[in-house]
N, C-alpha and C positions, 0 to 999 in steps of 0.2 A: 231156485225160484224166488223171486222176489215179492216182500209182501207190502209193496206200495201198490199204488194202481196205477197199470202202465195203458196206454190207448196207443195201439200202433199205428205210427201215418199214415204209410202208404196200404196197410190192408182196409180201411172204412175208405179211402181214395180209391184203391182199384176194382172195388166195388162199385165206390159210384157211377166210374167211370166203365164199368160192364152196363151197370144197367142204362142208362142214355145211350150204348152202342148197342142193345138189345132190343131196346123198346123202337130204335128206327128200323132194326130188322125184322118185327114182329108184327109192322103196321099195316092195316089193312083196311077195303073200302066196307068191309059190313063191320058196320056200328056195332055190332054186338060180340067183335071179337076178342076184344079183351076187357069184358063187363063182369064185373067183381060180383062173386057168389054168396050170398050173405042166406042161402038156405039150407037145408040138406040134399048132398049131393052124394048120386050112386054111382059115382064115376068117382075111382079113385085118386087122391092127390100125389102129385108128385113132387119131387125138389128136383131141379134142373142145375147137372152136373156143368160147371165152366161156362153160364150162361146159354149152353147149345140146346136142342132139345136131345139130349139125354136126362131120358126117364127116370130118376130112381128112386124106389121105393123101399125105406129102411135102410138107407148104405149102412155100412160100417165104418164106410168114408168116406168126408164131405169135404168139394171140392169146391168152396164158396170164392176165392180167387182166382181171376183167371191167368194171373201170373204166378203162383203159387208162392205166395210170400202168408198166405194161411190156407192150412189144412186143416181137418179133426178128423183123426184116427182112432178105432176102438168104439166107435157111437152103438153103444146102447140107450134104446128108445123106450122110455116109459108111457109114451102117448103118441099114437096116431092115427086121428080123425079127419073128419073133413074142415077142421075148422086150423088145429094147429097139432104140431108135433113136438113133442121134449123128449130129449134126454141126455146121456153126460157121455165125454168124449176127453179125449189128451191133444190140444190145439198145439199146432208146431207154426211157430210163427218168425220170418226172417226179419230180421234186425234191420236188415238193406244197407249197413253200414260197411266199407265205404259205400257202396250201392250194391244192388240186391241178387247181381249175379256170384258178390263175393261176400255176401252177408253171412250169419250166422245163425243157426236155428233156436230157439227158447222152447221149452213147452211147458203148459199151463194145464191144471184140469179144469173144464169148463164143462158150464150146461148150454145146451142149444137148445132154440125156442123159432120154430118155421111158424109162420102165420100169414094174415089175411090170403086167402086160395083163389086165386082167378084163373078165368077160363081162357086159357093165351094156346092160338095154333091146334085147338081142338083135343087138347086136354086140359086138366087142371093142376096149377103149379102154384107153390108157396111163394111168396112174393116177397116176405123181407126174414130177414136171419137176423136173432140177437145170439151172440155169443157170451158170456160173462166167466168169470172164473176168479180166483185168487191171482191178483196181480195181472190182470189180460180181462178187458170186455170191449167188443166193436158191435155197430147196429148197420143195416145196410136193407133197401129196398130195392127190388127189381122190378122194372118195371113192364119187363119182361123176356121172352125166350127167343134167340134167334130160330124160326120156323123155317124148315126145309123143305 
């Protein structure tokens, strides 16, 4: 593991690039479908697996890329509210070098931090990931879930 601080390209890239293919499959004519929740809410929060609506609540694995050039396996969670969720995990991250079907995996321990929770497709989902850890941190907003 390396102890400079690395920022992987293409994982804050294929993120962003989820969420702007999420947010045109999630759009809808009532206004109030993806209105950001800033109260307390009795409907539980979710983090949405690969940008689809898969639900999950607490994984042990997050599957924040949807080309899996990052993963976090082993998440245990110290916090989860309606507001945001933490906790630490072992991030497996591909190198994409020469490119990323023949990259190489790294892993890092990191903590994750899920937050701001909006109401997309008729549940509630965490809308941006930080990851950080020793030598490995990306930030990434969704803006939202492809709804079925």
């Amino acid at each position: 593991m390396r102890a400079s601080t690395f920022r992987h390209p293409l994982g804050a890239l294929a993120c962003l690039l989820l969420a702007a293919a999420t947010l045109v499959a999630c759009q809808s004519s009532d206004p109030n479908h993806a209105q950001v929740i800033d109260r307390a809410a009795s409907q539980t929060t979710y983090f949405a697996q690969y940008g689809v609506s898969t639900h999950a609540y607490k994984p042990r694995r997050l599957n924040p890329s949807v080309d899996g050039s990052l993963y976090v396996r082993g998440m245990q969670w110290t916090v989860w509210d309606d507001r945001q969720a933490v906790g630490d995990g072992i991030a497996h991250v591909n190198d994409c070098r020469p490119d990323c079907a023949d990259g190489h995996y790294s892993t890092y321990r990191v903590t994750v931090r899920l937050a701001q929770p909006q109401q997309l497709c008729g549940s509630r989902f965490f809308t941006t990931i930080h990851v950080r850890g020793s030598g490995y941190h990306t930030n990434a907003r969704r803006s939202g879930v492809a709804c079925r």
